[in-house]
C-alpha positions in Angstrom: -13.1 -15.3 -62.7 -16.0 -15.0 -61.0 -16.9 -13.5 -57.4 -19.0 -16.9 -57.0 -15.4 -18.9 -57.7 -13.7 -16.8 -55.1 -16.2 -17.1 -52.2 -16.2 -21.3 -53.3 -12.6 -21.2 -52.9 -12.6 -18.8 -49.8 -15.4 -21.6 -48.2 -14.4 -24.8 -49.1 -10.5 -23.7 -47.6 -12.2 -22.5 -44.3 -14.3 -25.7 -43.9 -11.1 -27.8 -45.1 -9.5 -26.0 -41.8 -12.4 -26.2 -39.4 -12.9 -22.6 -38.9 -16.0 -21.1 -38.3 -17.2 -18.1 -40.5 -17.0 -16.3 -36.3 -13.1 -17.3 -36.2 -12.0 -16.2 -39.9 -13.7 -13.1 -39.0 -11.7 -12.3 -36.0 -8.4 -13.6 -37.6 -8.8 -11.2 -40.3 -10.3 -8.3 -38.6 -13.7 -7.9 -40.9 -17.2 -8.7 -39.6 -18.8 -12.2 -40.3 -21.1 -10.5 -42.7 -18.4 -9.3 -45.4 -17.0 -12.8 -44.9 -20.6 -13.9 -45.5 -21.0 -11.9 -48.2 -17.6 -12.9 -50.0 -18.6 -17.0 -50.0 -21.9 -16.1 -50.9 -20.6 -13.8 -53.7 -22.4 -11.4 -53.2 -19.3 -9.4 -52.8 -15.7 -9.2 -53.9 -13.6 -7.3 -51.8 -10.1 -5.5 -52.7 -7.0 -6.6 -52.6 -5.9 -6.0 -49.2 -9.3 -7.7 -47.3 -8.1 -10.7 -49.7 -4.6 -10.8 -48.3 -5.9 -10.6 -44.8 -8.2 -13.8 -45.7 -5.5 -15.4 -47.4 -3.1 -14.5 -44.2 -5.8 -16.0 -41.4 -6.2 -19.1 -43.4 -2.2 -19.7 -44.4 -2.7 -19.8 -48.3 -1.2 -17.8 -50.9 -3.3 -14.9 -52.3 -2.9 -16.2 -55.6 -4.7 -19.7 -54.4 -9.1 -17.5 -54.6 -7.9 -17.4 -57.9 -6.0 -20.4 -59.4 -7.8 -22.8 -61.5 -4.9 -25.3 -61.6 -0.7 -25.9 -60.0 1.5 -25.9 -62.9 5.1 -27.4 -61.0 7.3 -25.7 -64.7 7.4 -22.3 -65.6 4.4 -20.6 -66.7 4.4 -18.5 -70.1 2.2 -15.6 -70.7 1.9 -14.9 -74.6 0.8 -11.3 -75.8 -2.3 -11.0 -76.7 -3.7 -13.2 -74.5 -5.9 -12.1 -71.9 -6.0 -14.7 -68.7 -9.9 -14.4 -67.1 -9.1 -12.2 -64.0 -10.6 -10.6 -61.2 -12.6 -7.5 -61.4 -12.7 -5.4 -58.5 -16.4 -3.6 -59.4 -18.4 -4.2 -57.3 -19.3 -1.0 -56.2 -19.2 -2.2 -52.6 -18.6 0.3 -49.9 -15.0 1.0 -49.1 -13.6 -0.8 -52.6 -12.4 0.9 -55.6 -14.6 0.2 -58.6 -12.4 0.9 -61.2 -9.8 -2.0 -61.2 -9.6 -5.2 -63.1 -6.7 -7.3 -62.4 -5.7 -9.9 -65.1 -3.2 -13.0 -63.4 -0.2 -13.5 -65.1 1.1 -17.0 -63.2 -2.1 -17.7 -62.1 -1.2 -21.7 -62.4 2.3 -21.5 -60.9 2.6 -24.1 -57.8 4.6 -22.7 -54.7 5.0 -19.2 -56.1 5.7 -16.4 -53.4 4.8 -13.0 -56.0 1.4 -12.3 -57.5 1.9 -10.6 -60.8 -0.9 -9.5 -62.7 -1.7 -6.7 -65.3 -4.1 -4.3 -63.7 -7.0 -2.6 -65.9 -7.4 1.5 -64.4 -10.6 3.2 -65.6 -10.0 6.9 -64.8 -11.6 8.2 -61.7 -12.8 11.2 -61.4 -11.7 11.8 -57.8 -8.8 10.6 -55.8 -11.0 9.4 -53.2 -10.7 6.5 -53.4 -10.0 3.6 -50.2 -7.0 3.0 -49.0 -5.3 -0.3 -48.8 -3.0 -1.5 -46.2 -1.4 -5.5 -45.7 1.9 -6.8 -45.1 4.3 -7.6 -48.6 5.6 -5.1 -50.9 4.3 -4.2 -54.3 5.9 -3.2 -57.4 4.1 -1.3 -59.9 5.2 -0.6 -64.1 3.0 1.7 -66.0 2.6 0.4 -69.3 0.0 2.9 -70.8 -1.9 6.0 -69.4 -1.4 7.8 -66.5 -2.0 6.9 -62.3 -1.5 8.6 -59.2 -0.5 6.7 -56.2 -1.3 8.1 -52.8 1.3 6.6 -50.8 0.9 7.7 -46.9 0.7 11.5 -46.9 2.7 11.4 -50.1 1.4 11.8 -53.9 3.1 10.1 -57.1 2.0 10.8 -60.6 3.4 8.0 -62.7 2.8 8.1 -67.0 3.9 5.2 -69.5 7.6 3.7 -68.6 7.7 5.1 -65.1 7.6 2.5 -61.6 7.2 3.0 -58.2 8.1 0.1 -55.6 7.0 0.5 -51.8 6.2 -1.4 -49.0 2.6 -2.4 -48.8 1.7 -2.2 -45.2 1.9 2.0 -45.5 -2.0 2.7 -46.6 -1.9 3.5 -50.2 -4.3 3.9 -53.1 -4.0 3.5 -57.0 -6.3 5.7 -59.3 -6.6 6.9 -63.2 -6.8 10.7 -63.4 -6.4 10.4 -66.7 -9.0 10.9 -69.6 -8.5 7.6 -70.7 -7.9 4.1 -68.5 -3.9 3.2 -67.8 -2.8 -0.1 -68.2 -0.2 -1.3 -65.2 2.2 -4.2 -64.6 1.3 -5.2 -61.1 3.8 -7.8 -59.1 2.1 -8.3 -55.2 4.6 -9.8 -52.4 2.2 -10.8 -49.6 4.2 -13.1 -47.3 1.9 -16.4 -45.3 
């Protein structure tokens, strides 16, 4: 999916509520240029400035990047490779190195956002923090990722999950020599 799709989506909810790019802004706690930015798509911000969108405006997280509402249960084959959200935009303040890849992007009403999450390695742990209310749960399927979870550290290899409350700052990154591969399910309550 494209940054263009999510700033459409992002817009056309906002005008469908009658809020002003001013009001959203406020609500969420970001300037009205990033929210400017986002419709405009020139930007695609991380996970956690999406929640806080999704949160002003009462929608599901999952809804900047559903393309349709499936009511029945929704089947993800292997091999198959769902057109996602890449987080690489380079923008200051969001990690570059994450692709996320929806795994129920067309369930209606769901209340968890799983996805499988594409690490490049990093070669620093400086990356930004994220912070929003939910809980996240986290499987490594391949390689290797360190999660910096408060003032704590957590080096996780293949097999290995962490699960933690979201709202305690936290970054994911690849120390690795080659990417990881990880099993990402998102709780963000509305």
């Amino acid at each position: 999916m494209t940054t263009n799709k999510v700033g459409e989506k992002l817009k056309s909810i906002r005008e469908l509520r009658n809020i002003t790019v001013a009001e959203l802004a406020e609500r969420a706690g970001m300037t009205e240029e990033v929210i400017n930015f986002i419709e405009e798509g020139r930007e695609l911000p991380s996970l956690s400035p999406l929640v806080k969108i999704a949160r002003s405006l009462g929608v599901r997280l999952g809804t900047f990047i559903d393309d349709t509402e499936i009511l029945g249960p929704i089947i993800s084959r292997n091999g198959e490779v769902r057109k996602g959200i890449s987080f690489s935009t380079g923008g200051k303040g969001y990690n570059p190195h994450l692709d996320f890849h929806p795994l129920a992007g067309d369930k209606s009403g769901r209340h968890m956002e799983p996805f499988i999450v594409e690490i490049e390695p990093s070669g620093s742990p400086e990356n930004p923090v994220s912070s929003h209310e939910g809980e996240e749960f986290l499987y490594v399927i391949s390689g290797e990722i360190e999660i910096v979870y408060g003032k704590e550290k957590h080096r996780l290899s293949g097999g290995d999950s962490i699960y933690f409350d979201s709202i305690v700052r936290h970054s994911v990154w690849c120390p690795g020599g080659g990417p990881a591969k990880v099993l990402a399910v998102v709780y963000a309550p509305f």
